[in-house]
C-alpha positions in Angstrom: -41.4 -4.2 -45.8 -42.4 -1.0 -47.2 -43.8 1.9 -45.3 -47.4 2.5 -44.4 -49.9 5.5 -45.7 -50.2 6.2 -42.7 -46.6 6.8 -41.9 -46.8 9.1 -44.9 -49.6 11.3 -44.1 -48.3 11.9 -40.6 -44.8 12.3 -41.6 -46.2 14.9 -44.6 -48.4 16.5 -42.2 -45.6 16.7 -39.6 -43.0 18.7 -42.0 -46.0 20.3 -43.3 -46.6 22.4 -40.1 -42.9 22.9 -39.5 -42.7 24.6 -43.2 -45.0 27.3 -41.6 -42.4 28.6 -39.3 -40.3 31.5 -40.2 -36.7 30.8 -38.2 -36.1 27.5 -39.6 -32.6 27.9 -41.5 -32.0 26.6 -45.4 -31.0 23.3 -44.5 -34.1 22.9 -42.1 -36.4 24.4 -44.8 -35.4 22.0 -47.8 -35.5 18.9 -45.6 -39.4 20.2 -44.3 -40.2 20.5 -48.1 -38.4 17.2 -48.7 -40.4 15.4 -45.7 -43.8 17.2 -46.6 -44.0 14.7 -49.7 -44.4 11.6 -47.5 -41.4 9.0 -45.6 -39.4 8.7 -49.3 -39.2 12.9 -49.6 -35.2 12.5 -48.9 -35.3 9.2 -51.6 -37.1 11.4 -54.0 -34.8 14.2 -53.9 -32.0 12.4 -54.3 -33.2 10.9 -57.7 -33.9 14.8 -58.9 -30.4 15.8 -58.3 -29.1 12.7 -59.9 -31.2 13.7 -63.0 -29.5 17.2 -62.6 -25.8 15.9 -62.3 -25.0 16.8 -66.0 -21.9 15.1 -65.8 -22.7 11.7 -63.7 -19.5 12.4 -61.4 -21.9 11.9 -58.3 -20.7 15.4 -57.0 -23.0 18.6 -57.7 -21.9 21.8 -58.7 -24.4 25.4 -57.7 -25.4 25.2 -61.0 -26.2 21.5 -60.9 -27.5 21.9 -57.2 -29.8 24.8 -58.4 -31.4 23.0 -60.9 -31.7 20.0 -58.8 -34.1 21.9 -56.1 -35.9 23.8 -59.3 -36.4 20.1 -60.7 -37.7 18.9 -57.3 -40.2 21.8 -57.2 -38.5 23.4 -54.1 -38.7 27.7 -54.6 -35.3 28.8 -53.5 -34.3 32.1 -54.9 -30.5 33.0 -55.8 -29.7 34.3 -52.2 -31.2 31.5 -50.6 -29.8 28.3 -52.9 -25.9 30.1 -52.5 -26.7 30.3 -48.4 -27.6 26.2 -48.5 -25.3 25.6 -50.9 -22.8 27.3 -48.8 -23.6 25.5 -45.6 -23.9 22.1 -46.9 -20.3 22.5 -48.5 -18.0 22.6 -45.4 -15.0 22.2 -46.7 -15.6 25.2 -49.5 -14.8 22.8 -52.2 -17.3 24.3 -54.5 -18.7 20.6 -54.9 -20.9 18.8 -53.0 -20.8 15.3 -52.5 -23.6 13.1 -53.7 -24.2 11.4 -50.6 -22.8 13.6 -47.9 -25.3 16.3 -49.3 -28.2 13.4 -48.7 -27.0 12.9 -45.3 -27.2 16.5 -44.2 -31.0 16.3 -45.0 -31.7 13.3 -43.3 -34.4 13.7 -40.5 -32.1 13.1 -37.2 -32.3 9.3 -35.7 -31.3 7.9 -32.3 -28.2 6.0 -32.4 -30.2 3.1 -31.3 -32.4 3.4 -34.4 -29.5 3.6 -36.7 -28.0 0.6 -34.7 -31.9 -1.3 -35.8 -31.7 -0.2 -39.2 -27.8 -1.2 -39.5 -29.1 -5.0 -38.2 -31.5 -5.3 -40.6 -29.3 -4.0 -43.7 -26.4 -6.7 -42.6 -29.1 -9.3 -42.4 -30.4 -8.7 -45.7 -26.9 -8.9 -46.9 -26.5 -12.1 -47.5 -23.0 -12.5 -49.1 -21.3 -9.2 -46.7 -20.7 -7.7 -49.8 -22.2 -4.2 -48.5 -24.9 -4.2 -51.0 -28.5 -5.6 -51.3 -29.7 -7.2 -54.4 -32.0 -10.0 -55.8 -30.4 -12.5 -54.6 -29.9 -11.6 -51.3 -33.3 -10.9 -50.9 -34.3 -14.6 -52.1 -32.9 -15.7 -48.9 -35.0 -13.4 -45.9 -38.1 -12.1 -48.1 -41.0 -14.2 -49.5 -43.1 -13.4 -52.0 -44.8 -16.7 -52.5 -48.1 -15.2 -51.6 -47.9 -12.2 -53.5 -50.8 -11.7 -55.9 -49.1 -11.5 -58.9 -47.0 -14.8 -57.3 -49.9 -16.9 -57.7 -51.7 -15.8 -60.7 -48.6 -16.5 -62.5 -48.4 -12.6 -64.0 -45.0 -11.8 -62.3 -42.0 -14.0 -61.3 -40.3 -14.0 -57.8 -37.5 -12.1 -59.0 -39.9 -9.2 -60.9 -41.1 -9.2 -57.7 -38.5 -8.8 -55.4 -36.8 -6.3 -57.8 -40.3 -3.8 -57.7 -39.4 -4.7 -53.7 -36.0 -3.3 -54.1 -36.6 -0.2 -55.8 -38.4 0.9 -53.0 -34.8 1.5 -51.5 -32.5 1.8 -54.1 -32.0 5.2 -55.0 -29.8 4.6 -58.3 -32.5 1.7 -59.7 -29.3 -0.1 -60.2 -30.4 -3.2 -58.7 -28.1 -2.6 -55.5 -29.2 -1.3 -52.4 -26.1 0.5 -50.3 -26.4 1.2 -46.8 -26.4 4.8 -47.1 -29.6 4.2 -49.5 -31.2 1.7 -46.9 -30.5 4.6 -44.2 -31.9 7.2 -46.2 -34.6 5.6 -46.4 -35.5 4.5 -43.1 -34.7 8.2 -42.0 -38.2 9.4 -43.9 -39.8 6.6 -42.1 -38.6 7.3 -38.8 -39.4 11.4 -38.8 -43.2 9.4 -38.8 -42.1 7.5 -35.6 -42.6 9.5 -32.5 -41.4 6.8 -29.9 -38.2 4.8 -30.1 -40.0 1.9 -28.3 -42.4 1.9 -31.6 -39.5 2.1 -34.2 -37.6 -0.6 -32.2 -40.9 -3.2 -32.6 -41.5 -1.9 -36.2 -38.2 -3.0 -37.6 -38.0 -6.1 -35.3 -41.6 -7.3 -36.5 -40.5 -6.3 -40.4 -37.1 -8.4 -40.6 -37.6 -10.5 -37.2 -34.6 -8.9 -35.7 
């Protein structure tokens, strides 16, 4: 189940307005600009900082954490990148951690969303190995009357990988549950009422 356009607009029109206000603080400000792009803004930062991690150790230096906001089209300037930098790294390690920095810009969710989302992940994984893949999909997600299924042009596992890259961050094939979370964070921001989330996710993956 993917999100709707019109979860996007109203989450990118949402984070939209809040970008015009002038006492948000850095962290606030890059997760507006994040949001502003649509539900996958936290998804599609995350893939510009792991373009700008030079040295693939899934941990981001200034330098590396500067360039990864330039790269993502985000207009911080020295002052201001040091100040977020600075906040996000709470242990003054000088580093920040791949996924604890993706965390911190998640939109906040109610613990019973996150319990929602943490149900679905577990039943989509299949084999309780704490990743999603192909083959875990094959058991809870049809594509038999996909398009592109019955004209023959793509195979059920094409398929269901092009499904899976909508939540896998890495396009490794594996979907972790941080990446699942992530990405259900953008499309909750577009969610104003618990009682809606809750009937979303149950509808999507028959909770």
């Amino acid at each position: 189940m993917a999100h709707s356009a019109r979860m996007d607009k109203e989450c990118a029109a949402k984070f939209s307005k809040q970008l015009n206000q002038s006492n948000l603080c850095p962290v606030e400000h890059l997760r507006a600009a994040c949001m502003a792009r649509g539900c996958t803004g936290i998804h599609g930062i995350g893939r510009a900082f792991r373009i700008a991690d030079d040295d693939g150790n899934r941990t981001l230096s200034f330098d590396e954490f500067r360039e990864g906001i330039r790269q993502f089209g985000v207009m911080f300037d020295n002052k201001e990148a040091r100040e977020l930098f600075d906040d996000i790294d709470v242990d003054h390690s000088g580093q920040l951690d791949y996924e604890e920095f993706l965390i911190a810009l998640r939109p906040p969710m109610s613990n019973n969303r996150k319990s929602l989302v943490y149900k679905a992940f577990d039943k989509l994984d299949r084999v309780k190995d704490g990743v999603i893949t192909v083959e875990d999909l094959k058991g809870v997600y049809s594509v038999k009357k996909h398009p592109d299924y019955l004209n023959g042009t793509k195979t059920e596992e094409q398929l269901l990988l092009k499904f899976l890259e909508t939540f896998d961050l890495n396009r490794d094939g594996q979907v972790t549950q941080e990446e699942f979370m992530n990405y259900y964070s953008g499309v909750s921001a577009s969610i104003d009422t618990d009682a809606y989330f809750d009937l979303m996710m149950r509808q999507a993956w028959k909770l």
